[in-house]
N, C-alpha and C positions, 0 to 999 in steps of 0.2 A: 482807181477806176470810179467813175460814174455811178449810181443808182441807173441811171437809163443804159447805161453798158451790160449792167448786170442783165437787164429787160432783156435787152437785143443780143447778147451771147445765150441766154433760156429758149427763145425763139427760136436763133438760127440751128442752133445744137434738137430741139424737136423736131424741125421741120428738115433737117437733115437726111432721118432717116422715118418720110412719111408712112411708111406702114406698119413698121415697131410702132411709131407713138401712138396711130388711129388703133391697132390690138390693144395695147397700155389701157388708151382709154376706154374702152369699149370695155376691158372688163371691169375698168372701175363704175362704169354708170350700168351696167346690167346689175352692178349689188346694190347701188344706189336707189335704182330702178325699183328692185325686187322690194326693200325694205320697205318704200314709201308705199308700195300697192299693197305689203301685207297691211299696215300697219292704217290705211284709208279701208280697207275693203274688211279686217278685222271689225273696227266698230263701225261701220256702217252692218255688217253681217249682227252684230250684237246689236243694235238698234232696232234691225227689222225680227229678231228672235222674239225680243223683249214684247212690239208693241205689236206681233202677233198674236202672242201668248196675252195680250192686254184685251185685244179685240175678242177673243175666247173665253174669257171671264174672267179677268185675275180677280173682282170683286164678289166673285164665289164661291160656295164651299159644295161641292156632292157628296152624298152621303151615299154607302149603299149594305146591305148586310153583311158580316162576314160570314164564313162558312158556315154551314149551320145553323143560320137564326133568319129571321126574315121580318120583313117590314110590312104593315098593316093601314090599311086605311085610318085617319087619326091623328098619326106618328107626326104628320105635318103640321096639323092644329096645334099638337103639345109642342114641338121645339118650337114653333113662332110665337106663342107666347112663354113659355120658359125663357128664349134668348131673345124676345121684342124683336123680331125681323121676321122679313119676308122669306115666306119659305113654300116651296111649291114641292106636289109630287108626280111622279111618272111613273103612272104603271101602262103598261100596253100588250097588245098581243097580237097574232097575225089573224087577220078575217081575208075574208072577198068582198066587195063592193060590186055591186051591176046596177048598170043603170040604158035601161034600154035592152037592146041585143046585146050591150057591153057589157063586160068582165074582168074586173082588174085585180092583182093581188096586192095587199098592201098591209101598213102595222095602224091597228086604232092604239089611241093614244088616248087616257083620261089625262084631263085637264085640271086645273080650277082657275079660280077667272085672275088671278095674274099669272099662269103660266106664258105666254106668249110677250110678255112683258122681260120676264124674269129669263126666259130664254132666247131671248131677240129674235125672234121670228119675225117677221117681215109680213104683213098682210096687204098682199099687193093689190087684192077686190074685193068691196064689197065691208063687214064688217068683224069683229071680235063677237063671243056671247056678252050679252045684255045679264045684268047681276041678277035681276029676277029668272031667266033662262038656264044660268047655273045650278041655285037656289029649289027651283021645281023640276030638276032633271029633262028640260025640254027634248025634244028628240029631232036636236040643231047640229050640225056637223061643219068643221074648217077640212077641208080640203087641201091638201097637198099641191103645188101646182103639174105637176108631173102626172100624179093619179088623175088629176082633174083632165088634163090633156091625155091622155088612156081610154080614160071615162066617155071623152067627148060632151064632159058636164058643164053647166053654167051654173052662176049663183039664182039662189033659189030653184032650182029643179030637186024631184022629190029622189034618192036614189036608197036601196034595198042596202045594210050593213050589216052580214051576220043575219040576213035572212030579216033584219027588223028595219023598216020603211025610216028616216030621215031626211031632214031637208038641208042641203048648201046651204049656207049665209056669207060664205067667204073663201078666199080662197088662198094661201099661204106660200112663201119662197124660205128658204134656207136660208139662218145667216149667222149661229152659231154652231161651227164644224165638231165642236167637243161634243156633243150631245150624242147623246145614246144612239137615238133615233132621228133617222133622216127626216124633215118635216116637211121636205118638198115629196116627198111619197108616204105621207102619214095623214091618217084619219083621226081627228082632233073630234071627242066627244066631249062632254061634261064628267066630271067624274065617279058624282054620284051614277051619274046613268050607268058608265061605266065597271063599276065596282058590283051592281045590282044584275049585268048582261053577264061578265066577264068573271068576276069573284075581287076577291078582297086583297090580293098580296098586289105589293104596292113595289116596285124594281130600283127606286131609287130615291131619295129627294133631294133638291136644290134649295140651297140659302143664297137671296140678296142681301150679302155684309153691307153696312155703312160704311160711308168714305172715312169716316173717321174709327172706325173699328179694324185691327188688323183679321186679316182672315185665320192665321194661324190659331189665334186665340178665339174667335166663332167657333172652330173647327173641334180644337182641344174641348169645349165647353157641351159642344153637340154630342161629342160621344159620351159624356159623362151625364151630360143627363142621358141618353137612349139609356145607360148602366145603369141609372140609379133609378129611375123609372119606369123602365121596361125591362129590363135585367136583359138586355142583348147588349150585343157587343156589332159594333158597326164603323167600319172606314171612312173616313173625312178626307178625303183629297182638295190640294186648294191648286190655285196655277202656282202661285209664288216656289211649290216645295217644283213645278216641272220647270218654271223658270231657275231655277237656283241648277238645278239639275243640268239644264240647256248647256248655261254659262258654264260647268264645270267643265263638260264636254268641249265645248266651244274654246275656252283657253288654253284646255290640251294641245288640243288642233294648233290654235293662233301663237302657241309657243314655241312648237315644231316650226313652223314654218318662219317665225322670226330666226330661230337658230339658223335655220337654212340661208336664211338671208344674209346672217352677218357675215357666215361664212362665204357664202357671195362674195362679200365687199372686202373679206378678209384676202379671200384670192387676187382682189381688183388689188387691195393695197401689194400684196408680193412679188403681186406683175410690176407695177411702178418700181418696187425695190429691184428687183431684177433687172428692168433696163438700164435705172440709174448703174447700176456694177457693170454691167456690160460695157456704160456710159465712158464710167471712169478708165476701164482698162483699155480704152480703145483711144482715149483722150491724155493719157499718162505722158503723151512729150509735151502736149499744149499745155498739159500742167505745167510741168517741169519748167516749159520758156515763160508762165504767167508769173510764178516764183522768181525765176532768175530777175524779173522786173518790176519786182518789187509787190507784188500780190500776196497781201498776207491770208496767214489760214482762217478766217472769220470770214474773209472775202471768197476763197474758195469753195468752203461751205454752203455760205449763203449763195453762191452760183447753183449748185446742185441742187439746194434746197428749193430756189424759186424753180426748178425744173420739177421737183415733186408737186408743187403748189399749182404748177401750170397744168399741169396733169390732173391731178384734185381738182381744180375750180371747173375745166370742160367736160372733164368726167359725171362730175354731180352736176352740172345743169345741162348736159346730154339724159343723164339720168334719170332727173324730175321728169323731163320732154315723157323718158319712154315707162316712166313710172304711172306719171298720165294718164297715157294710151292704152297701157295696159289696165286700170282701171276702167278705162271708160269703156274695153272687149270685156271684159270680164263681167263688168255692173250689166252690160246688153245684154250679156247671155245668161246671165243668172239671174235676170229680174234683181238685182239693188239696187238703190240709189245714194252710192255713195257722196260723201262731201270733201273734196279734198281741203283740209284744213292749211293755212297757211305758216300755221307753226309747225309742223309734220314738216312740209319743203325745208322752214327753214333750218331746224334741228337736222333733217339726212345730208343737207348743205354743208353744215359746220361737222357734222360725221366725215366726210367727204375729207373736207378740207386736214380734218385730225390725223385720219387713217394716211393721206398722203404725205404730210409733213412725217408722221409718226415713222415710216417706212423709208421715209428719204432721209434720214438721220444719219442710219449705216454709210448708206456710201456715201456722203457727203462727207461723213466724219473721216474715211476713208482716204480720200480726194484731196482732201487738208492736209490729212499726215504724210502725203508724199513727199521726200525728199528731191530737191529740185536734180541731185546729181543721178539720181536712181533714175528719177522719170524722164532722163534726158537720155538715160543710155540706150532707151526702148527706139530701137529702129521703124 
């Protein structure tokens, strides 16, 4: 026989029996399908964990008491120059603000003049405190945008905080979600002012690490000076220890569901083994007369085998098609933006093709060892 014989008895023998072979394949490309969506929406899903936890501060360390001890106006002075970095502090507390007939609840917030900086606040009007404004304790206020919209304030109007007269100079949006306090509903004083209205216990500080400095090691260093210097003891959280955290989680999850997957495509390949047996015993005289005519077993074989293969190749790029699709429902509804990688297609492709040949082995090997006298007796 032919190489294009072989072609043309694989064809005629699937298309046979048209709705076995479209079941056949349809479960080999719903595993195909499955793998290549886990396996695109996995790192795309790790990409967007990473570089929202990047947006949040991974270049930060917070610091904050542990039980028992507490933090003091100061604290911020000594670790910026003990570890040469920028280090801000936040204390805050709840006031009222009125301005006019209005009334709004809100959290003041002491500052110092790179807080806003160091905590990406966003200042959509108007301006920041001026270094001298800090420095002299001015009785200057950033406004929240939220309170400010409450308030019915504008920049420069004089409004009452805590019963003490201050004036807008700006007015503020949110744009780091880790932070304590909300800053689209926070009252931004100086700090000095603040510490003099409000008292002296300080709720947290922030260090801006250098790009070139790990934070793990700012973080290790900050609490050893608080200990050696202030004899407290104080928590250092950085993102990298919530990213490492994320990821832990996250490839639990993306390994479940890979197993899930193979097994998908494990079922796709049993189904192909399946039909080819059903194949062969339904086929056992046309063997039998292929034999009597001289058809050796390497040719019988390889009949069966390109029927696995035919299976395998429309099944995986049926597959990729609904692997796709299924990414591209899934990235709409979940906000990612995955990328389907082109090595990913072709690696579940050559899976495809493995699992099909892999499975089509039996019965072919089967199909081959029939004896021409046996499979002719079959009525």
């Amino acid at each position: 026989m032919k190489r294009i014989d072989f072609w043309k008895l694989s064809f005629q023998n699937i298309f046979a029996t048209p709705t076995r072979s479209v079941l056949t394949v349809l479960g080999m490309a719903i595993g195909i399908g499955a793998i290549l969506a886990v396996l695109t929406l996995s790192d795309a899903g790790q990409v967007e964990v990473e570089s929202e936890m990047a947006r949040l501060g991974i270049d930060k360390v917070w610091i904050t008491a542990a039980q028992g001890n507490s933090l003091k106006h100061g604290d911020a002075q000594l670790l910026s120059e003990a570890l040469d970095t920028v280090v801000t502090e936040q204390v805050y507390a709840p006031v009222t603000a009125r301005y006019g007939n209005c009334e709004g609840n809100g959290i003041a917030v002491g500052c110092t003049l790179d807080y806003m900086e160091i905590m990406d606040s966003h200042i959509i009007e108007g301006r920041t405190f001026y270094p001298m404004e800090w420095k002299s304790g001015s009785k200057s206020v950033l406004l929240g945008n939220e309170i400010a919209e409450e308030l019915h304030i504008k920049m420069g109007d004089m409004l009452s905080v805590a019963g003490i007269p201050f004036r807008c100079i700006g007015i503020v949006t949110q744009k780091n979600e880790l932070s304590q306090v909300d800053a689209s509903k926070a009252i931004f004083i100086p700090v000095a002012v603040f510490c003099e209205l409000m008292g002296q216990t300080v709720h947290e500080l922030t260090l801006s690490v250098p790009k070139s400095t790990k934070p793990q090691a700012v973080a290790a260093m900050a609490v050893d000076v608080m200990a050696t210097k202030r004899n407290i003891t104080v928590d250092a959280l950085t993102m990298q220890v919530q990213i490492e955290a994320a990821n832990s989680v996250m490839a639990i999850f993306i390994n479940v569901l890979k197993w899930i997957a193979v097994i998908c495509i494990l079922v796709g390949g049993i189904g192909v083994m399946n039909i080819l047996l059903v194949s062969v015993r339904e086929r056992r005289r046309e063997i039998g007369i292929m034999k009597s005519l001289g058809t050796t077993q390497t040719q019988i074989c390889m009949l069966f085998l390109l029927e696995a293969l035919v299976y395998a190749v429309v099944g995986g790029m049926i597959g990729i098609i609904m692997g796709i699709g299924i990414i591209q429902i899934a990235s709409s509804s979940i906000g990612l933006k995955p990328v389907i990688q082109v090595g990913d297609c072709i690696s579940v492709f050559l899976s495809a093709l493995f699992i099909g040949l892999f499975f089509g082995v039996m019965p072919a090997s089967r199909a081959s060892r029939l004896k021409p006298v046996d499979a002719l007796r079959v009525e």
